[in-house]
C-alpha positions in Angstrom: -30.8 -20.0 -29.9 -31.2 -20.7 -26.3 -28.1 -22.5 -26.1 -26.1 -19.2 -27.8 -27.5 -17.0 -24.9 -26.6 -19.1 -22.5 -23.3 -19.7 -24.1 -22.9 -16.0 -24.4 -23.5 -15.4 -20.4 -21.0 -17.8 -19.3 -18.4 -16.0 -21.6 -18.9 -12.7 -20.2 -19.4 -14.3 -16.5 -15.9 -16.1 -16.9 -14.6 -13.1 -19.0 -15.6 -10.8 -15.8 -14.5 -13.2 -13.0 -10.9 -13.6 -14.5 -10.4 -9.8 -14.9 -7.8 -8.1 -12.7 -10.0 -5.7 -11.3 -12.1 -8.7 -10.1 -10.0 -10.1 -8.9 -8.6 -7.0 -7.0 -12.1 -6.4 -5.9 -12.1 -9.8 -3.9 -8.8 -9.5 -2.6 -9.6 -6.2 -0.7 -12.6 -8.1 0.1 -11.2 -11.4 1.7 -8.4 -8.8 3.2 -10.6 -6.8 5.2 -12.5 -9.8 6.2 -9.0 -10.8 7.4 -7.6 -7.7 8.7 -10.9 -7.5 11.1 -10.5 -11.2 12.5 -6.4 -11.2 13.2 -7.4 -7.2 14.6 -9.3 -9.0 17.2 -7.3 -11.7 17.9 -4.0 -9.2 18.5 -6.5 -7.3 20.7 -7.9 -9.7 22.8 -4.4 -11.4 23.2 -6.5 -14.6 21.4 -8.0 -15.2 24.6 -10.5 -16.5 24.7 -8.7 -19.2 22.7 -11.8 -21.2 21.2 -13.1 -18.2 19.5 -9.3 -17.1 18.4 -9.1 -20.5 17.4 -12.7 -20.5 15.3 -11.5 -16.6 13.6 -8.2 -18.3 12.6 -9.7 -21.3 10.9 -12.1 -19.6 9.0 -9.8 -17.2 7.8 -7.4 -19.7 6.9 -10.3 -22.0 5.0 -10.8 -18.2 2.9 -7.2 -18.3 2.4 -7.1 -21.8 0.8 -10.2 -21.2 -1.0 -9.1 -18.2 -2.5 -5.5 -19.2 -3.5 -6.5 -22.4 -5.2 -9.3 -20.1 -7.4 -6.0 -17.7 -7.8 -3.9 -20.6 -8.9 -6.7 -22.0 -11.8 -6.9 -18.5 -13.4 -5.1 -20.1 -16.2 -7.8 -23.3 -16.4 -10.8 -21.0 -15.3 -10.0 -18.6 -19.2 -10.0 -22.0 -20.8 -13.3 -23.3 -19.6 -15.0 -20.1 -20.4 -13.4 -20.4 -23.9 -10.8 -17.4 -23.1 -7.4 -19.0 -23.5 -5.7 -17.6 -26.6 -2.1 -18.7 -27.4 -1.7 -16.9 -30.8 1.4 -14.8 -29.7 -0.4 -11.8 -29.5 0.5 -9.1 -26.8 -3.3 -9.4 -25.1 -2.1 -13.0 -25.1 1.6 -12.6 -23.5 -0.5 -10.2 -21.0 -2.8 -12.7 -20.2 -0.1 -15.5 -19.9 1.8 -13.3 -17.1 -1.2 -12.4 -15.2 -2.2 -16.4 -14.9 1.8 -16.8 -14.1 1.4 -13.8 -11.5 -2.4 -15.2 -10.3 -0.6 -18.8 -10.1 2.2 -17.8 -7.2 0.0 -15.9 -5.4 -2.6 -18.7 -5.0 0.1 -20.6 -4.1 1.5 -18.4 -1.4 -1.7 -17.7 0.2 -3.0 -21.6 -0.1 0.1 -22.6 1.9 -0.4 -19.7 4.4 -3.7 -20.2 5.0 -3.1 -24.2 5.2 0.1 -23.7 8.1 -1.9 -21.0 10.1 -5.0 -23.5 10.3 -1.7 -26.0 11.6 -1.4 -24.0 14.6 -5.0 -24.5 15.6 -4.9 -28.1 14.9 -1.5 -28.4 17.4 -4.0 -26.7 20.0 -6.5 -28.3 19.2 -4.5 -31.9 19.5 -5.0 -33.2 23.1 -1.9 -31.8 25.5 -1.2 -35.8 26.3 0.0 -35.9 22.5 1.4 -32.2 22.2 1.0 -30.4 25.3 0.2 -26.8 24.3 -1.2 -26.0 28.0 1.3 -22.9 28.2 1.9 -22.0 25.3 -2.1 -22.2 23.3 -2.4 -18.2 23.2 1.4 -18.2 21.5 0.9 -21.0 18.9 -2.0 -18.7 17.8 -0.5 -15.6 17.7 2.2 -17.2 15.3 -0.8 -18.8 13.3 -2.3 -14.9 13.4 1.0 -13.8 11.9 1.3 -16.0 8.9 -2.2 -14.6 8.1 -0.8 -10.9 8.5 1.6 -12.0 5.6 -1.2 -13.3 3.8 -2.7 -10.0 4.0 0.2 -8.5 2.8 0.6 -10.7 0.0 -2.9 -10.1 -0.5 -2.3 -5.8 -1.2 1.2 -6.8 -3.2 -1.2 -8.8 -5.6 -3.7 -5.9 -6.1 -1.2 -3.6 -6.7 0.5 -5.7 -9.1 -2.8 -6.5 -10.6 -4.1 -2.6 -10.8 -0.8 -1.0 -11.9 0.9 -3.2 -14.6 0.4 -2.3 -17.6 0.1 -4.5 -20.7 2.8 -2.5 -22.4 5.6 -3.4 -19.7 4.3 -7.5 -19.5 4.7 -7.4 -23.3 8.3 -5.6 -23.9 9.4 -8.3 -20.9 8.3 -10.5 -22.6 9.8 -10.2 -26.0 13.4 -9.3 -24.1 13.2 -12.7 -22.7 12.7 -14.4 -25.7 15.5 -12.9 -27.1 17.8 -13.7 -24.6 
């Protein structure tokens, strides 16, 4: 009996944390964090460069975090017992939103991965790469690949929010037909 409860939770939890409008939820919520920190860094010019340096990397270990839990959507339904293949349109839905879930992850895994680069190239001693002149520059560029992320971040809520399960579905069939 115990074990049905607890069975029962996990489904619901894993049911919950796969839904778009979780998932929505946490992308405005890692893109504020993110909007705040590359704010500050474009303000203060990311001087001084230790702490621009600190804001980008921990924005960048979100990023990676959060694509690679984007990119498992797909494996995260099957552990919590969700992954239906039966052909159905809540299962063609389902398939394109772990498709959708899947490239974003991607994009903001390798985003967040090159930005945290360009603090390691400051971070390098200058004897190996000398970054004396240029430190402030490097993470600006490192800033701007997360402004992209961010973007990609409000592209995938919008996606996420507005499709509808009718127009993933009649896709769908037209490109099995072709």
């Amino acid at each position: 009996m115990e074990n049905t409860n607890l069975n029962y939770m996990l489904s619901r939890l894993g049911r919950i944390s796969v839904h778009p409008w979780f998932i929505s939820a946490l992308n405005l919520c890692f893109f504020f964090i993110l909007f705040n920190s590359v704010l500050d860094i474009f303000l203060t010019h990311a001087s001084p460069y230790k702490e621009a340096e600190d804001i980008i990397e921990g924005v960048g270990v979100i990023l990676i975090a959060w694509g690679v839990a984007l990119e498992e959507r797909n494996k995260l339904r099957e552990v919590f017992g969700l992954l239906h293949q039966d052909g159905s349109d809540n299962a063609l839905y389902e398939a394109a939103l772990d498709e959708n879930c899947h490239r974003y992850g991607l994009g903001l895994l390798l985003l967040g991965l090159f930005s945290e680069v360009g603090v390691e190239c400051v971070r390098i001693p200058d004897r190996i790469i000398d970054t004396t002149s240029i430190e402030n520059n490097v993470l600006l560029a490192s800033a701007c690949l997360q402004v992209v992320a961010g973007a990609l971040m409000l592209r995938h809520v919008a996606y996420l929010l507005f499709i509808s399960k009718k127009s993933v579905v009649s896709s769908a069939v037209k490109g099995k037909s072709n």
